[in-house]
N, CA, C and O of each residue as an XYZ file, in Angstrom:
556
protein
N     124.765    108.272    111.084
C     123.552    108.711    110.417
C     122.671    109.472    111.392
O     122.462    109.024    112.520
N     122.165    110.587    110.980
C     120.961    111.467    111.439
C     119.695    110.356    112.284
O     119.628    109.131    112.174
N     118.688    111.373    113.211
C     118.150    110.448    113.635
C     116.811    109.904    112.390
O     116.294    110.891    111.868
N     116.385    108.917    112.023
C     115.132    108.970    111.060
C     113.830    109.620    111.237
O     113.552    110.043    112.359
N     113.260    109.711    110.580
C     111.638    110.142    111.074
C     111.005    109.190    111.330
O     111.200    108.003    111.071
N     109.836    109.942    112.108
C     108.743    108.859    112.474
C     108.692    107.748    111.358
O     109.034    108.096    110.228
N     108.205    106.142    111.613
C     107.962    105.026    110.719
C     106.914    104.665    111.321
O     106.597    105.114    112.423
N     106.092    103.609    110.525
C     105.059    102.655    110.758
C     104.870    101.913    110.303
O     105.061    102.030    109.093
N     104.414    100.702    110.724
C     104.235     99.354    111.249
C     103.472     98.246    111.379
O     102.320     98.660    111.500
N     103.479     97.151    111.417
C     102.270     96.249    111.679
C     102.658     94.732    111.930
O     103.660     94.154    111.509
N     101.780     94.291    112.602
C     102.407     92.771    112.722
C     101.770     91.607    111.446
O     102.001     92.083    110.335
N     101.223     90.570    111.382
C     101.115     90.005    110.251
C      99.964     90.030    110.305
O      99.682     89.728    109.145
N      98.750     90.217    110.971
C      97.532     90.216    111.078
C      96.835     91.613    111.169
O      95.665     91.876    110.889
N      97.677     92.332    111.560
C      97.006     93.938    111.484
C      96.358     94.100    113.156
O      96.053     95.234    113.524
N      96.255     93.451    113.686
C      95.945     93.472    115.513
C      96.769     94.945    115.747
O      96.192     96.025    115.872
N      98.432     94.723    115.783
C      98.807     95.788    116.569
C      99.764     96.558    114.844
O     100.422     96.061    113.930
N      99.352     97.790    115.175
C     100.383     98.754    114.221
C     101.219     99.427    115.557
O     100.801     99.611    116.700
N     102.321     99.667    115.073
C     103.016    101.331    115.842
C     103.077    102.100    115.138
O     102.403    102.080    114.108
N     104.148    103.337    115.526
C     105.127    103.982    115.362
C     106.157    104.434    115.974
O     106.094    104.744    117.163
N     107.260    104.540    115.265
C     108.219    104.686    116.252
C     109.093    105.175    115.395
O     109.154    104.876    114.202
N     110.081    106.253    116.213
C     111.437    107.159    115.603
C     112.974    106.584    116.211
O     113.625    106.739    117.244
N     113.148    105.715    114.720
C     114.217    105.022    115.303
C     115.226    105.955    115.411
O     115.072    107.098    114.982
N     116.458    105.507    116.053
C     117.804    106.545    116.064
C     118.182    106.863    115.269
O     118.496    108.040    115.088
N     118.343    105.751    114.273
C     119.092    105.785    112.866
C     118.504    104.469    112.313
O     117.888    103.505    112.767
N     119.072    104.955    110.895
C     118.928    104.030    109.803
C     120.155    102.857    109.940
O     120.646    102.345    108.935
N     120.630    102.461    111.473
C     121.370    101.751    111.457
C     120.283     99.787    112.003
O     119.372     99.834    112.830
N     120.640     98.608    111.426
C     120.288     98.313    112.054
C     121.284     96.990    112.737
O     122.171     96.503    112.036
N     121.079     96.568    113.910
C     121.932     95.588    114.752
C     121.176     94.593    115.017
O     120.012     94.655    115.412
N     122.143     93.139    114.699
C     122.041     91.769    114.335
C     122.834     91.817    116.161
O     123.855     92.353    116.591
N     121.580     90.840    116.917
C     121.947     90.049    117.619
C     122.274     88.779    117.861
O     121.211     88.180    117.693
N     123.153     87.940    118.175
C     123.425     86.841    117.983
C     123.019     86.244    118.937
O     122.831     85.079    118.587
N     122.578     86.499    120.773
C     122.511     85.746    121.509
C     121.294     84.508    121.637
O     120.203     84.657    121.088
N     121.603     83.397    122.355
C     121.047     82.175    122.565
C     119.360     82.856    122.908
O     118.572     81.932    123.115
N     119.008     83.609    122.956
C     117.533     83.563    123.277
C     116.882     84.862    122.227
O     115.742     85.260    122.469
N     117.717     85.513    121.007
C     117.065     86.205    120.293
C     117.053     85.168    119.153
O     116.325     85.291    118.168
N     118.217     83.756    119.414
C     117.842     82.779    117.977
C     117.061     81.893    118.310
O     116.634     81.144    117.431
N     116.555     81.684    119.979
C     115.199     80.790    119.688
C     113.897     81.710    119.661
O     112.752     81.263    119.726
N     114.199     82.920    119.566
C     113.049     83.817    119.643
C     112.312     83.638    118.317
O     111.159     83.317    118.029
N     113.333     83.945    117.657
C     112.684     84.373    115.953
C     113.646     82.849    114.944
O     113.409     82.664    113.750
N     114.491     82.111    115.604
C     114.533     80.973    114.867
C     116.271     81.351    114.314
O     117.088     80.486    113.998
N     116.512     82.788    114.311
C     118.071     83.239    113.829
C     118.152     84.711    114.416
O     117.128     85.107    114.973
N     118.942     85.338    114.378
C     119.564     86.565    114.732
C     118.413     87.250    114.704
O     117.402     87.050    114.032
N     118.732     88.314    115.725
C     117.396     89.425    115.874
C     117.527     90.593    115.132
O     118.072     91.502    115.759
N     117.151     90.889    113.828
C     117.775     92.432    113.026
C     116.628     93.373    113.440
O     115.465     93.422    113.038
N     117.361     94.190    114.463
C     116.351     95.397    114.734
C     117.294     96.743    114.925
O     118.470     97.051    115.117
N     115.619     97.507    114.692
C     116.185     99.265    114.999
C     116.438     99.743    116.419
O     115.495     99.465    117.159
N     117.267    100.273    116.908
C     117.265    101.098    118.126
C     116.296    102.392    117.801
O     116.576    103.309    117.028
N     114.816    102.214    118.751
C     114.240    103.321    118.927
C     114.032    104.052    120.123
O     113.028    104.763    120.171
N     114.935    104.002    121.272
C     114.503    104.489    122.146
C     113.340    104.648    123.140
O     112.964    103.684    123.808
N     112.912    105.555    123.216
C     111.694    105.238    124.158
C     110.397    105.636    123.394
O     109.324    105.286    123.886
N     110.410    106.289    122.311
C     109.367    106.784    121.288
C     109.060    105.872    120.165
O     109.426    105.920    118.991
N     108.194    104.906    120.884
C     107.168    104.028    120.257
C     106.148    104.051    121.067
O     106.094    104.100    122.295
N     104.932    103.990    119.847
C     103.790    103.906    120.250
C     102.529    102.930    119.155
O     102.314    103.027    117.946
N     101.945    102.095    120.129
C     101.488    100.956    119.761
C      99.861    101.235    119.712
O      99.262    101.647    120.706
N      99.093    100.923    118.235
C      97.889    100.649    118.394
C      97.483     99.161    118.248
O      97.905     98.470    117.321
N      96.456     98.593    119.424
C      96.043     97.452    119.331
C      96.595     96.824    120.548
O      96.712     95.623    120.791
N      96.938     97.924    121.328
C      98.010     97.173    122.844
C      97.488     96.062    123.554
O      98.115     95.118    124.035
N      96.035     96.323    123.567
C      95.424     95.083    124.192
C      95.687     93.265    123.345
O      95.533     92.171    123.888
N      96.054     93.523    122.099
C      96.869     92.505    121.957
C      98.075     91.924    121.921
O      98.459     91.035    121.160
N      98.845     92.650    123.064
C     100.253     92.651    123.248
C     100.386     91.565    124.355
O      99.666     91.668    125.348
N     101.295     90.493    124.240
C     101.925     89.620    125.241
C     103.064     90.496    125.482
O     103.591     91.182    124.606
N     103.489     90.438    126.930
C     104.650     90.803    127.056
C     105.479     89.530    128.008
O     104.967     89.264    129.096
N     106.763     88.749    127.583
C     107.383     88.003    128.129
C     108.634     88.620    128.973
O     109.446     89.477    128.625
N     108.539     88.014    130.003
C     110.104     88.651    130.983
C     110.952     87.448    130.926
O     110.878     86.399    131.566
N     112.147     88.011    129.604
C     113.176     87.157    129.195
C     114.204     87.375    130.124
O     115.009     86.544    129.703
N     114.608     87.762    130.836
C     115.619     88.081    131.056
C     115.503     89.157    132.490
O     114.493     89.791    132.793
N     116.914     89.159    133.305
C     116.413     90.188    134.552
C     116.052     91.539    134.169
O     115.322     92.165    134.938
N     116.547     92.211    132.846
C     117.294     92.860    132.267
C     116.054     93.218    130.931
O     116.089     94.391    130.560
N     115.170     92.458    130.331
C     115.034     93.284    129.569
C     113.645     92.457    129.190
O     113.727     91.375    129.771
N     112.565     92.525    128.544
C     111.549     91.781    127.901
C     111.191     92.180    126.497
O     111.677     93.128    125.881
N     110.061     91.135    125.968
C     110.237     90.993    124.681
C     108.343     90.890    124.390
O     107.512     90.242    125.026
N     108.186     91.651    123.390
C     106.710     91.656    123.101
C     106.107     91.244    122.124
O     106.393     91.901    121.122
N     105.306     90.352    121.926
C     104.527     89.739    120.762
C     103.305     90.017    120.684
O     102.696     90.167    121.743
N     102.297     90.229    118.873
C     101.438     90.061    118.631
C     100.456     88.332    119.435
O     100.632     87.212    118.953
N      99.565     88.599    120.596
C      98.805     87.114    120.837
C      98.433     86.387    119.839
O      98.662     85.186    119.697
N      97.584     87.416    118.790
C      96.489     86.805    117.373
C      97.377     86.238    116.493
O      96.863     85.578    115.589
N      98.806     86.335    116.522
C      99.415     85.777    115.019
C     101.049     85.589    115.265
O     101.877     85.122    114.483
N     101.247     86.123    116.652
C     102.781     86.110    117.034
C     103.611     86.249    116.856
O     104.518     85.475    117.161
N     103.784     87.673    116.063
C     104.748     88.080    115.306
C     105.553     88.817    116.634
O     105.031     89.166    117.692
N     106.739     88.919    116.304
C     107.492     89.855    116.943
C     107.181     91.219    117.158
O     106.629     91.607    116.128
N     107.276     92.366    118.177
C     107.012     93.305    118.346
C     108.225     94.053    118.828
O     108.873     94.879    118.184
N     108.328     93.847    119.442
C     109.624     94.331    120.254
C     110.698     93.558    121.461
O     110.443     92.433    121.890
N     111.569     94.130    121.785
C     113.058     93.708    122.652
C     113.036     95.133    123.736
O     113.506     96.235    123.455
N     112.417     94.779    124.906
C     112.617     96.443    125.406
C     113.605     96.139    126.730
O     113.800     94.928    126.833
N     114.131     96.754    127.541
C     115.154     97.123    128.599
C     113.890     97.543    129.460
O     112.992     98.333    129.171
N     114.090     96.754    130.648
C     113.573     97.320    131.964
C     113.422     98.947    132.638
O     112.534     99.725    132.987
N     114.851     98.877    132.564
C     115.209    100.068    132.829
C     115.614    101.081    131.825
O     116.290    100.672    130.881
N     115.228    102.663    131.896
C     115.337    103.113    130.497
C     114.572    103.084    129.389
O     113.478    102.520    129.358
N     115.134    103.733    128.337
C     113.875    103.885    127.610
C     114.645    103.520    126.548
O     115.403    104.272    125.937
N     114.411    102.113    126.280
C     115.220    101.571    124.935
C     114.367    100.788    124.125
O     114.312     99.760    124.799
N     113.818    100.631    123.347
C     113.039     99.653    122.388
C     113.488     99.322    121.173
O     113.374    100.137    120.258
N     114.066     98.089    120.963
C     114.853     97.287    119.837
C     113.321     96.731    118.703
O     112.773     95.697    119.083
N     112.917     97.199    117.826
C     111.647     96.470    116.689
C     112.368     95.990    115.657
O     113.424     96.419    115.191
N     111.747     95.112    115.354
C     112.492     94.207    114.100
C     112.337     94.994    113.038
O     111.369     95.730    112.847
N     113.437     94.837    112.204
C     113.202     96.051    110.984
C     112.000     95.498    110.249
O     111.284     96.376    109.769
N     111.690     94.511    110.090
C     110.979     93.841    109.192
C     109.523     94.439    109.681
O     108.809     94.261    108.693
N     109.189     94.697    110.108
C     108.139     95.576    110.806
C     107.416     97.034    110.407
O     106.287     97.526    110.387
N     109.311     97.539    109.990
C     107.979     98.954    109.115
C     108.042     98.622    107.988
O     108.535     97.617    107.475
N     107.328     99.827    107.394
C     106.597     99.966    105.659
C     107.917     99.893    105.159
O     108.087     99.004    104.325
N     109.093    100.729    105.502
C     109.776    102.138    105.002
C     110.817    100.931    105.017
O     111.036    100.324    106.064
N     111.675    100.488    103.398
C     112.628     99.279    103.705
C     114.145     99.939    103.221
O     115.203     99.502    103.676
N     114.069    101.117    102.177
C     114.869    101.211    101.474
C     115.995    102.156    102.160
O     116.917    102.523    101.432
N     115.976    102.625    103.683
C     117.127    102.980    103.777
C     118.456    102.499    104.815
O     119.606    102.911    104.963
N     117.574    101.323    105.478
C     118.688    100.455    106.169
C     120.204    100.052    105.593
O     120.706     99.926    104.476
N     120.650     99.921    106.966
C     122.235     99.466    106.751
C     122.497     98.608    107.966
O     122.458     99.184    109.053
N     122.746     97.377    107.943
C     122.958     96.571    109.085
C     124.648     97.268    109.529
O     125.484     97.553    108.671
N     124.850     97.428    110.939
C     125.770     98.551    111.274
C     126.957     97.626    112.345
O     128.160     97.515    112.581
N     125.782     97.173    112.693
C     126.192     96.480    114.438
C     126.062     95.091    114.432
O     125.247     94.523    113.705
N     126.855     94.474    115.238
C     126.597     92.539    115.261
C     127.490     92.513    117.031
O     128.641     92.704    117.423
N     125.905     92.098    117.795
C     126.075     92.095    119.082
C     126.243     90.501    119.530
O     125.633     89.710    118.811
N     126.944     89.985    120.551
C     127.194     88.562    121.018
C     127.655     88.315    119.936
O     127.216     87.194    119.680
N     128.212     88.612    119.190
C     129.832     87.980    118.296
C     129.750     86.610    118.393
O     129.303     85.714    117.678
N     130.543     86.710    119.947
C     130.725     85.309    120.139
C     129.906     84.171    120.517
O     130.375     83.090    120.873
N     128.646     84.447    120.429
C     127.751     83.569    120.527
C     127.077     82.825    119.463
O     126.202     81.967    119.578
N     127.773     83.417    118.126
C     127.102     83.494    116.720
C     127.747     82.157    116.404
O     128.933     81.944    116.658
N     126.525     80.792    115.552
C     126.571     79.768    115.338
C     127.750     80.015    114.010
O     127.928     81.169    113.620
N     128.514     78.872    113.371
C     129.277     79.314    112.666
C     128.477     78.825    111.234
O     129.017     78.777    110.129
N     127.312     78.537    111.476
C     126.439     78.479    110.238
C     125.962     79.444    109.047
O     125.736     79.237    107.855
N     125.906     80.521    109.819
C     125.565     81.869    108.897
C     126.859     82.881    109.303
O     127.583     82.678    110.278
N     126.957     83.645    108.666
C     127.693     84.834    108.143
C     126.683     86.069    107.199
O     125.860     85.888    106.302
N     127.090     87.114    107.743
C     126.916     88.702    106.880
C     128.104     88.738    106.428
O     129.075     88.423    107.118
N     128.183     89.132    105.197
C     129.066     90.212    104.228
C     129.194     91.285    104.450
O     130.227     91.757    103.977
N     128.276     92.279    105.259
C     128.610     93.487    105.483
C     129.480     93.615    106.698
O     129.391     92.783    107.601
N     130.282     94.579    106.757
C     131.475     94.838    107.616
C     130.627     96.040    108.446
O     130.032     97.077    108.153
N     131.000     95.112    109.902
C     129.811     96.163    110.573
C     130.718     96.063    112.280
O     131.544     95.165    112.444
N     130.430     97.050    113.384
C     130.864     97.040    114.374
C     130.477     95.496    114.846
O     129.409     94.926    114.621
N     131.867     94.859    115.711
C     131.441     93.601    116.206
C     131.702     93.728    117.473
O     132.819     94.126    117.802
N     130.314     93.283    118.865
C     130.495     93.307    119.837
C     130.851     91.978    120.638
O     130.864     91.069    119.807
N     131.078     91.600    121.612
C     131.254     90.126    122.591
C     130.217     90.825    123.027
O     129.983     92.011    122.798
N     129.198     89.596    124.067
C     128.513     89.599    125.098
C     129.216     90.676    126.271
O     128.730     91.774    126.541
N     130.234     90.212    126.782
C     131.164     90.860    127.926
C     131.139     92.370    127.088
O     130.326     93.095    127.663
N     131.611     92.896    126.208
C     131.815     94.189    125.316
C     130.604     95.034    125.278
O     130.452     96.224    125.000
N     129.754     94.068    125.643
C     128.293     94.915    125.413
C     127.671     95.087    126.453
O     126.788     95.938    126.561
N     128.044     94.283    127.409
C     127.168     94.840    128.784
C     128.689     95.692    129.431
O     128.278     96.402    130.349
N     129.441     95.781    129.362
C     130.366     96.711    129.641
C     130.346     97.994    129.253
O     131.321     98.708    129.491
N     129.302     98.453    128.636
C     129.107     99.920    127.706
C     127.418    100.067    129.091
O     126.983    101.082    129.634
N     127.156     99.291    129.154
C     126.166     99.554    129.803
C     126.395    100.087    131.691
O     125.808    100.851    132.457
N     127.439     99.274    131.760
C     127.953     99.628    133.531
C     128.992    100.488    133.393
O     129.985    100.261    134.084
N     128.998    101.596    132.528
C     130.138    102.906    132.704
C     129.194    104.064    133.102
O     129.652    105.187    133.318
């Protein structure tokens, strides 16, 4: 899929809006151990690259999950904001986040093998391992 147009955004209290131009109308289900205690189950977000932009920043927590990458929340109401990479310009937002619902397609399912055998998708979508996915990253 083409890249989308600009979208916008908000957390549950209205503190912080964005915008941001995701890659695509694709979106990817993470399975790993710290995006299901993040949000409680799998992380469904857009790949937007480095073009997001946040009003209300001064109410942004930012947590350093990882060596590798951090994760940003609304303070006032704690909604999810974003999954960003240290390095690079990558920003993962939960789809649930913009206005715009009707043209997603869950595409991708990352840490495979980390996925509880409690839930399942029906949609047939690229499946990554942990090892499979940071291996795309060190080429």
């Amino acid at each position: 899929m083409d890249s989308a147009s600009a979208l916008t955004g908000n957390c549950l209290c209205g503190s912080v809006s964005l915008t941001a131009k995701p890659k695509s109308y694709h979106i990817g289900a993470c399975h790993c151990e710290t995006c299901r205690k993040w949000g409680g189950g799998p992380l469904l977000a857009v790949e937007c690259g480095g073009d997001v932009n946040f009003d209300g920043a001064k109410n942004i927590t930012v947590y350093n999950s990882s060596e590798w990458a951090e994760r940003g929340f609304c303070q006032k109401c704690g909604t999810h904001l974003f999954y960003r990479l240290k390095q690079g310009e990558m920003y993962a937002i939960p789809v649930g986040l913009f206005d715009e619902n009707e043209q997603w397609q869950l595409a991708d399912q990352v840490f495979i093998d980390r996925k509880p055998t409690y839930y399942s998708f029906a949609e047939k979508t690229r499946n990554l391992t942990g090892e499979e996915l940071f291996a795309q990253f060190s080429q």
